[in-house]
C-alpha positions as CSV (number, residue, x, y, z in Angstrom):
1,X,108.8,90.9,96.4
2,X,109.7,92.6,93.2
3,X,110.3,95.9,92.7
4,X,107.5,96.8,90.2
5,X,104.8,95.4,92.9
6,X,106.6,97.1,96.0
7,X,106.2,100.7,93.7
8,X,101.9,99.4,93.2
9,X,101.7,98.7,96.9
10,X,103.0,101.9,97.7
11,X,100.9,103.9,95.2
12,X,97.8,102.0,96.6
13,X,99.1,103.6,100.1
14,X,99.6,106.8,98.9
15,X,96.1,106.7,97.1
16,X,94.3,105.8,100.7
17,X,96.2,108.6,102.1
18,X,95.3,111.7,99.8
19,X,91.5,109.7,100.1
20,X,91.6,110.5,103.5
21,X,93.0,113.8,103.6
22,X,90.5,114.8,101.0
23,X,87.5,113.2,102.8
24,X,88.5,114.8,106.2
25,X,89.0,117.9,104.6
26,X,85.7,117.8,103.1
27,X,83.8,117.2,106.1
28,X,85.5,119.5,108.4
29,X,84.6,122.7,105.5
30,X,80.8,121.4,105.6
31,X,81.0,121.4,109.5
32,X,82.4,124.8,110.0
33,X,80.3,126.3,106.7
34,X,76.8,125.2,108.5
35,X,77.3,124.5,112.0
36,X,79.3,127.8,112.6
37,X,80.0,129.1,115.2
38,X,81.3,126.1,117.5
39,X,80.2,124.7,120.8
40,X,76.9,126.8,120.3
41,X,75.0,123.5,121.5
42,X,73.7,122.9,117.7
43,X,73.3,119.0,117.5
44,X,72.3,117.3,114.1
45,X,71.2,113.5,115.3
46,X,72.7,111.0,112.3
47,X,71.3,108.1,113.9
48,X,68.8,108.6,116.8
49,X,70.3,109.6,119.5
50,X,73.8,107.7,119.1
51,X,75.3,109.4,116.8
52,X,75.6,113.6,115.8
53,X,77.4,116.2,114.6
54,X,78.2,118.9,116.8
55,X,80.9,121.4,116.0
56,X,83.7,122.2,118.3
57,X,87.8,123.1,118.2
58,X,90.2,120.7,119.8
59,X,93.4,122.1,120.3
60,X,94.5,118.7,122.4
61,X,95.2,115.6,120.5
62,X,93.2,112.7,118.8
63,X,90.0,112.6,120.9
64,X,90.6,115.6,123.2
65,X,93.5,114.5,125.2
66,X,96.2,116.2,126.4
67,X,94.5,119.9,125.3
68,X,96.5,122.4,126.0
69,X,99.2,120.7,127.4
70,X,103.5,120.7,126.2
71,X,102.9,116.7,126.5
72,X,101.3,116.9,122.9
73,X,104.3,117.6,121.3
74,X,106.2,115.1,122.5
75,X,103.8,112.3,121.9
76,X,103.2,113.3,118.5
77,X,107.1,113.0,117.9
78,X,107.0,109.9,119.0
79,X,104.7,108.8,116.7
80,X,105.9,110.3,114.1
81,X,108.9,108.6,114.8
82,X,107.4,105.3,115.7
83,X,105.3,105.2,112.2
84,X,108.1,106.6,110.2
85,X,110.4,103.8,111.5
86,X,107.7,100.5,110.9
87,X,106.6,101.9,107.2
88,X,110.5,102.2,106.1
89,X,111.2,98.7,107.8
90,X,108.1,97.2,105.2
91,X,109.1,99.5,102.7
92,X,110.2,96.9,99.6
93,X,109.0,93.5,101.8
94,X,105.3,94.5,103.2
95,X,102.8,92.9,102.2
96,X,99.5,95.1,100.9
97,X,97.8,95.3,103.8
98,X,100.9,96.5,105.5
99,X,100.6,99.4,103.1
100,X,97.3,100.3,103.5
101,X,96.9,100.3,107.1
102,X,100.0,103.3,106.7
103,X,97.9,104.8,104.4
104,X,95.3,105.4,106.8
105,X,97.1,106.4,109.7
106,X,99.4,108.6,107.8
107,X,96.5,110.2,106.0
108,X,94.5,110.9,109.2
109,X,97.9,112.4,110.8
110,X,97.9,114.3,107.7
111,X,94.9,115.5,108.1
112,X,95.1,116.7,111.1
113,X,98.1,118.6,110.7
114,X,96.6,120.5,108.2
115,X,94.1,121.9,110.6
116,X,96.6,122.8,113.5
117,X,98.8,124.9,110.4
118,X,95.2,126.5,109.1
119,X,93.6,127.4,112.5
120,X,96.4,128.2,114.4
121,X,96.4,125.3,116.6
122,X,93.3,123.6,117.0
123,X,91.4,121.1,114.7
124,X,88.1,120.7,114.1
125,X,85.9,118.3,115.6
126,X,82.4,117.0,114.9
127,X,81.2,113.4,115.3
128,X,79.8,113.0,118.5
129,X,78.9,109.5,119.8
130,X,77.3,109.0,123.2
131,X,74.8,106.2,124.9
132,X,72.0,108.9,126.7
133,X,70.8,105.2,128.6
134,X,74.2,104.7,130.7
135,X,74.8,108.6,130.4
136,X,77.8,107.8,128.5
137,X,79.5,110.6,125.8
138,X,82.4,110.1,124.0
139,X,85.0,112.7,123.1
140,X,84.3,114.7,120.0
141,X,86.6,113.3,116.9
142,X,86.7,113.6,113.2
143,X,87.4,111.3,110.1
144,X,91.2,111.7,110.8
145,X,91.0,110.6,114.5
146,X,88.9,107.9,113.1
147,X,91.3,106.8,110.5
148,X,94.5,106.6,112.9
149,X,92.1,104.6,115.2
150,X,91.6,101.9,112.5
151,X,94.4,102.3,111.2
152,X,96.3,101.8,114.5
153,X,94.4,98.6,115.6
154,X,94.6,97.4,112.6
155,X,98.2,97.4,112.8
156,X,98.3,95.6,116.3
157,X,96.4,93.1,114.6
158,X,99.2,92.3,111.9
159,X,101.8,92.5,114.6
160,X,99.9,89.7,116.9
161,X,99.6,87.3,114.1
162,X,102.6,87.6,112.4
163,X,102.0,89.7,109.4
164,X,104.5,91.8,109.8
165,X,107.8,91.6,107.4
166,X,110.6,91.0,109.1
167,X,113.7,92.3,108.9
168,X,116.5,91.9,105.7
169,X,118.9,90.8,108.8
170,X,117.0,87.5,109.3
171,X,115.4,86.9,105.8
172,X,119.5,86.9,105.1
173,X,120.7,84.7,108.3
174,X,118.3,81.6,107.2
175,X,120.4,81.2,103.6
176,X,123.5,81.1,105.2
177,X,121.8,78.5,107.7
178,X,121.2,76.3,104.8
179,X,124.4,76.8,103.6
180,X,126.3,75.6,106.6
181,X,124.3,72.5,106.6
182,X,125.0,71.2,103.3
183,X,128.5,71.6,103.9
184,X,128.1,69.8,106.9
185,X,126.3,67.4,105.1
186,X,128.7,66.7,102.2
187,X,131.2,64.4,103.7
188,X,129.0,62.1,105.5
189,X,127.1,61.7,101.8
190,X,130.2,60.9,99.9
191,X,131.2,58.7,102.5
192,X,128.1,56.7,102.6
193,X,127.8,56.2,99.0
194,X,131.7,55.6,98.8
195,X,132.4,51.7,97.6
196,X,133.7,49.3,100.1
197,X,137.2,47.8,98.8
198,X,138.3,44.4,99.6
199,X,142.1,44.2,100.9
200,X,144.9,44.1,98.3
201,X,142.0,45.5,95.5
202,X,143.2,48.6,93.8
203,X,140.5,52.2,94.0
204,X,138.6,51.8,90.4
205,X,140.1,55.0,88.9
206,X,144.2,53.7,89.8
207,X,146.3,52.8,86.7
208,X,147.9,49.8,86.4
């Protein structure tokens, strides 16, 4: 890949990053600026009975878990570590959609982040999904939970078929493959196409 389209790709990254960010931000202000104060059992039905907003702090992780808990922090720097480590191995090979899917985890972890440094901890949640039929209720998230979600099975889904780019230690191991098997091949070419000389006749390039 050449450089000037590894620099687009990674623009294109950046630019679904700062749109999530911005969207997450946006949502989260017109949350706490109407639905204030949290977990005062105001629901706003999206659609039906499926899907709401409802207003509440999470000081756990994506979704609620671990709340409260020292785990937290050392899954978040794993991750950190784990997404920092994939985006630099793609960095000038990945293809677009190796990009983009950073973008959107990245942006949602962005996100996120800025809540815990604004509110002292805790982020805000609002979307609330749940199935009254079965009884079932989801775990309160946000647009940046839902963007590392996507963004995170999306990337399963490039590692399971292949899409990923591999490393500069391999893409450099199959030239020198190639190499070795010319030279291997050389000798047995010159020997097949080689002249067969009858006894006592001199090599065509001898001087007499």
């Amino acid at each position: 890949m050449s450089a000037r389209r590894a620099r687009l790709y990674d623009l294109l990254a950046l630019l679904v990053m700062v749109l999530v960010v911005a969207l997450d931000q946006w949502t989260k202000a017109l949350v706490v600026r109407y639905l204030s104060p949290p977990d005062s059992g105001r629901v706003v039905p999206l659609l039906g009975e499926y899907l709401s907003l409802y207003y509440t702090r999470n000081s756990g992780a994506a979704f609620g878990l671990f709340a409260n808990s020292v785990v937290l922090a050392g899954l978040i720097a794993v991750a950190v570590a784990v997404v920092i480590t994939l985006y630099l191995r793609g960095l000038n090979s990945g293809p677009l959609s190796y990009k983009l899917v950073f973008g959107l985890i990245i942006g949602g972890a962005v996100g996120n982040l800025i809540d815990r440094v604004r509110h002292g901890g805790y982020v805000v949640d609002f979307i609330l999904f749940r199935i009254p039929q079965i009884g079932f209720r989801f775990a309160v998230f946000n647009l940046a939970d839902s963007a590392i979600t996507v963004g995170v099975i999306l990337l399963l889904l490039l590692m399971v078929t292949g899409a990923l780019p591999r490393t500069s230690g391999s893409a450099e191991q199959s030239p020198r493959r190639g190499t070795t098997a010319e030279i291997e091949r050389a000798p047995t070419e010159q020997t097949a196409t080689s002249p067969t000389l009858r006894p006592g006749q001199p090599p065509a390039n001898s001087h007499r």
